[in-house]
C-alpha positions in Angstrom: -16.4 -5.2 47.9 -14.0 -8.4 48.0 -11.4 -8.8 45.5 -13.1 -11.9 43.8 -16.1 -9.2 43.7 -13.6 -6.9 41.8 -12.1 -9.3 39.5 -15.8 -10.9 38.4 -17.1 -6.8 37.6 -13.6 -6.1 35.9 -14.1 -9.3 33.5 -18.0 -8.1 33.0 -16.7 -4.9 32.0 -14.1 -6.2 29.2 -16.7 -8.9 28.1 -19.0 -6.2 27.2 -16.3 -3.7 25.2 -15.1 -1.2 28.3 -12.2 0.3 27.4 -9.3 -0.1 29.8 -9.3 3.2 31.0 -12.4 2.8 32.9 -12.3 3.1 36.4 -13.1 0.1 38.7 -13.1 1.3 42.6 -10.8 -0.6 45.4 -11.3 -0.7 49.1 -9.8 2.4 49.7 -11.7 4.3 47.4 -14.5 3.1 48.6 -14.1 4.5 51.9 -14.2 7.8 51.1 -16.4 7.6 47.9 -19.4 9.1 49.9 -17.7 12.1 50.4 -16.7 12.7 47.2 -19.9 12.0 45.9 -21.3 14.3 47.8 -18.7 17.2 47.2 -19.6 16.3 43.5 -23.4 16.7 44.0 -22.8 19.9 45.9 -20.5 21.5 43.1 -22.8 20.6 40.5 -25.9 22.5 42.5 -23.4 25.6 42.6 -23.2 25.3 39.2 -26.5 25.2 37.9 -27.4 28.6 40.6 -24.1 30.2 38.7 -25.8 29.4 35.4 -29.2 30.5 36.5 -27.5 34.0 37.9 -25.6 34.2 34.8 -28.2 33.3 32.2 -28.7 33.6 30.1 -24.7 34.8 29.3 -24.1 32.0 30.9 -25.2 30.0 27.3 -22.7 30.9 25.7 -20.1 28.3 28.0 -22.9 26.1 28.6 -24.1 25.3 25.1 -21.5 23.4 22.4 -21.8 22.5 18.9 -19.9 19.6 17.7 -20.0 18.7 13.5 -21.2 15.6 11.9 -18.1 14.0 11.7 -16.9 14.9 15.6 -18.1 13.5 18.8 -17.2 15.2 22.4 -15.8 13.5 25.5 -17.1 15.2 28.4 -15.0 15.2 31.5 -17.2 16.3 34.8 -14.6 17.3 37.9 -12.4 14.0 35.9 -14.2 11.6 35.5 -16.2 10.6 32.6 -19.5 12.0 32.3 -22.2 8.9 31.7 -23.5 8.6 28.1 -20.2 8.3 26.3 -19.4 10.5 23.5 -21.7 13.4 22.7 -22.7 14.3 19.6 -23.2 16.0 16.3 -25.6 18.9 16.9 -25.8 20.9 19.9 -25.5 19.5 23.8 -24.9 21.2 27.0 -22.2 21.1 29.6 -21.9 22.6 33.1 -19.2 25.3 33.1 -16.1 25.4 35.5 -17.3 21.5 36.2 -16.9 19.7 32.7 -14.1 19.8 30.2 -14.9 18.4 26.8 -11.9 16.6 24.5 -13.3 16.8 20.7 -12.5 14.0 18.4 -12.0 13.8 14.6 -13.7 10.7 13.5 -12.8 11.2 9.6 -10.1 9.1 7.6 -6.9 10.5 8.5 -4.1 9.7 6.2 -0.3 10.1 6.7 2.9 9.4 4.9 5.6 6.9 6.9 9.0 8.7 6.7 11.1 6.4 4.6 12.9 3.2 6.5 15.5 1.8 5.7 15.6 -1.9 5.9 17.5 -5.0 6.1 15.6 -7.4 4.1 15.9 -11.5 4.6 18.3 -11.7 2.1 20.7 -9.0 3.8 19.5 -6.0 0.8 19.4 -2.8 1.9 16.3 -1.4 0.7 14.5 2.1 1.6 10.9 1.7 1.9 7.8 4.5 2.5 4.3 3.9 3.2 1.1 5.7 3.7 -1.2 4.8 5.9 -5.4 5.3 6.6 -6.8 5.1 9.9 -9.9 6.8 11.9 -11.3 6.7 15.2 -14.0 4.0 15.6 -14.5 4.5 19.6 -13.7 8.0 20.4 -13.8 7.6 24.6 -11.0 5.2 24.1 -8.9 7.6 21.8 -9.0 10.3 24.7 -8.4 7.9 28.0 -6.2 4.8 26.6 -3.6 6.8 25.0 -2.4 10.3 25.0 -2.0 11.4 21.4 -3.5 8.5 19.3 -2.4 9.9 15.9 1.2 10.2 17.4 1.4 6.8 18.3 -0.2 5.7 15.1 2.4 7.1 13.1 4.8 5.5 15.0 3.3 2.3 15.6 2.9 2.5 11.6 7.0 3.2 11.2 7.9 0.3 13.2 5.6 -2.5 12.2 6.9 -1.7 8.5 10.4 -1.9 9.5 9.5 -5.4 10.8 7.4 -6.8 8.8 9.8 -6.0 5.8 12.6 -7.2 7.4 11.0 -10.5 7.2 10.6 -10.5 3.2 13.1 -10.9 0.8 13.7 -8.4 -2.1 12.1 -10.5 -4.3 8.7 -10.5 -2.8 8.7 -6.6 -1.7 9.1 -5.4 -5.5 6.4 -8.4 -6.6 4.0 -8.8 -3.5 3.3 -5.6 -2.5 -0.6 -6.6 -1.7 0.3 -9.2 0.5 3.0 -7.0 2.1 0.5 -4.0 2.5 -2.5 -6.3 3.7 0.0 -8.4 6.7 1.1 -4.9 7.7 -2.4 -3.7 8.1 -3.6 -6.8 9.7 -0.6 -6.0 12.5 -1.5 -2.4 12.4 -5.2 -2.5 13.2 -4.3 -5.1 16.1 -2.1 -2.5 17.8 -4.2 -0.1 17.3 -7.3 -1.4 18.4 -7.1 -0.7 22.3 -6.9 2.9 21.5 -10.6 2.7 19.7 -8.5 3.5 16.3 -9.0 1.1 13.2 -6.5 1.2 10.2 -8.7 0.7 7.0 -5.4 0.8 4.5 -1.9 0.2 4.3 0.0 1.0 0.4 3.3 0.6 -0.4 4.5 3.7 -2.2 7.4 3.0 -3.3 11.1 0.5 -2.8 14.2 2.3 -3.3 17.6 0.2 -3.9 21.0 1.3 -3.5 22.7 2.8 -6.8 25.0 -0.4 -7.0 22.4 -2.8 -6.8 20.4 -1.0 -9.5 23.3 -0.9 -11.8 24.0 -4.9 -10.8 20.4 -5.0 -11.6 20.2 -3.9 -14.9 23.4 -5.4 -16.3 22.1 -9.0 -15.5 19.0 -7.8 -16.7 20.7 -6.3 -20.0 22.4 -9.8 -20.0 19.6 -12.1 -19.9 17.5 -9.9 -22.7 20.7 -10.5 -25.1 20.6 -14.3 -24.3 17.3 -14.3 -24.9 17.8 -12.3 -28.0 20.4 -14.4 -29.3 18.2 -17.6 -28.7 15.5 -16.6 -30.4 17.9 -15.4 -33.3 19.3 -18.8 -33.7 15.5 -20.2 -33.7 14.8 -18.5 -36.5 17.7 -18.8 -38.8 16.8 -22.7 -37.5 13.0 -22.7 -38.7 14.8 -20.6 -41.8 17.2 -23.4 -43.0 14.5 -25.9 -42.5 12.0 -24.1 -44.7 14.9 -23.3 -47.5 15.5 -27.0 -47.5 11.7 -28.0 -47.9 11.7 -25.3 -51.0 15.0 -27.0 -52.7 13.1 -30.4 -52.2 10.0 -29.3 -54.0 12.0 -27.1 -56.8 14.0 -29.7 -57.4 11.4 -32.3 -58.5 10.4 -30.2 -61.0 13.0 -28.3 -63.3 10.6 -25.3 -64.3 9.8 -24.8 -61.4 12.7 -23.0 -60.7 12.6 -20.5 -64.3 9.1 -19.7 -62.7 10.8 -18.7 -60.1 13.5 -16.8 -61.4 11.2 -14.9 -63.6 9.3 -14.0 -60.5 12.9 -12.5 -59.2 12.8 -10.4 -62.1 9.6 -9.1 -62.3 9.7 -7.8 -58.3 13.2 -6.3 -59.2 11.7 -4.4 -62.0 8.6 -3.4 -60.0 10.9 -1.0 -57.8 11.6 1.4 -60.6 15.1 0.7 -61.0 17.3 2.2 -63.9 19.7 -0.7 -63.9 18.6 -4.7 -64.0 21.6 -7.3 -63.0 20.6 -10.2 -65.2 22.6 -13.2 -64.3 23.1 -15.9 -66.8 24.3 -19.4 -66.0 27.7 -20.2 -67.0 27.0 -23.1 -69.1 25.5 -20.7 -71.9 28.7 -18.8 -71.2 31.0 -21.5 -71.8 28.9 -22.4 -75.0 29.6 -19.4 -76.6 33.4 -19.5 -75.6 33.5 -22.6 -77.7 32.3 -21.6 -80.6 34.5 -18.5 -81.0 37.7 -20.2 -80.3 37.1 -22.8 -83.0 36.3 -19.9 -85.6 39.7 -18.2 -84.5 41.3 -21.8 -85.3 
């Protein structure tokens, strides 16, 4: 086969979804590929006569069982058996020739050890994750890489480190959606050679240094006061403005105000109370005055 022959069946193969792993024959190979084809087809006759000596004990290493939520990668004398994955229910294999690598294809979750991070705006912050991921191609789990929950996890660890480090602190504590949804974007890309596909990325949780918190909360302490204080002198505002409005009004009409007073008195008295201050103007006083100091005279 000529090596334009080679490069034309290796882009056929990754247009249709191969994964990498799978083999593509050079020259050399090809060379001795008879041979080992037929040493192949020779082992596999000895096989079946062992299994037909044997049987039917021989069922017991011929027959496997995988679950629903598994599929089996059969290996015969290593290469990959045709048919891809086997599975659920009950197949056969050809002992001594095939070895078979089982694959979980449930949602696996995992926590990211905490990172600590440099943010953009040079805040040290630690940050954990957790992470949900599952084997959509299992053939390419077992030949692209050796131990794809491994590499996930670690994978996982340094894509939050870098991503992060690219945020301020402002947008970790208030867009943690976006953060968690880039991260996952990243995540599946990496990930997606090795037939694994991470359905979630979250977050848990954005731990500051103890002098930043305390920093923190005093200028948040400082900015509630202000507010508090503003408000305060809004309403003692709206206060003297209403206070005014009622003096207008009073004072265009003189009883207005004995209603009022009255009204004083009667809530005063309402409360049950044993002793009544009753203030009396000092006119009437002074009237009073008067009069006794000219009978003295």
């Amino acid at each position: 086969m000529a090596s334009s022959d080679r490069e034309v069946l290796k882009m056929e193969q990754g247009g249709h979804g191969a994964p990498s792993g799978y083999h593509v024959p050079n020259s050399e190979e090809e060379d001795t590929g008879g041979c080992t084809t037929c040493c192949g087809y020779l082992l596999i006759f000895f096989s079946w006569i062992l299994m037909f000596l044997t049987f039917p004990f021989c069922l017991c290493a011929a027959i496997k069982i995988v679950q629903e939520y598994e599929r089996a990668v059969i290996f015969r004398m290593g290469r990959l058996a045709p048919g891809g994955a086997k599975g659920p229910g009950l197949f056969f294999i050809l002992p001594c020739l095939d070895e078979i690598k089982v694959v979980d294809q449930r949602t696996i979750s995992f926590d990211v050890p905490p990172q600590e991070v440099l943010s953009k705006d040079s805040v040290t912050v630690t940050v954990d994750a957790v992470v949900y991921f599952r084997v959509f191609n299992p053939v390419m789990s077992v030949i692209n890489v050796q131990n794809y929950q491994a590499s996930t996890r670690l994978l996982a660890a340094t894509t939050l480190r870098n991503i992060l480090g690219t945020k301020t602190l402002a947008e970790m504590l208030s867009h943690r959606d976006s953060v968690s949804a880039e991260m996952q974007e990243s995540l599946d890309t990496g990930t997606d050679p090795w037939g694994v596909k991470v359905e979630r990325v979250e977050i848990k949780d954005v731990r500051l240094p103890l002098q930043l918190q305390r920093a923190m909360a005093a200028e948040a302490e400082a900015s509630r006061e202000a507010r508090a204080k503003v408000i305060a002198a809004e309403g003692e505002q709206n206060a003297s403005r209403a206070l005014k409005e009622a003096a207008d009004i009073i004072s265009e009409s003189p009883s207005a105000l004995q209603l009022r007073y009255l009204q004083t008195l009667n809530t005063i008295s309402a409360e049950k109370n044993s002793t009544i201050i009753f203030p009396l103007p000092i006119d009437m006083l002074s009237g009073f005055a008067g009069g006794k100091g000219g009978t003295k005279m």
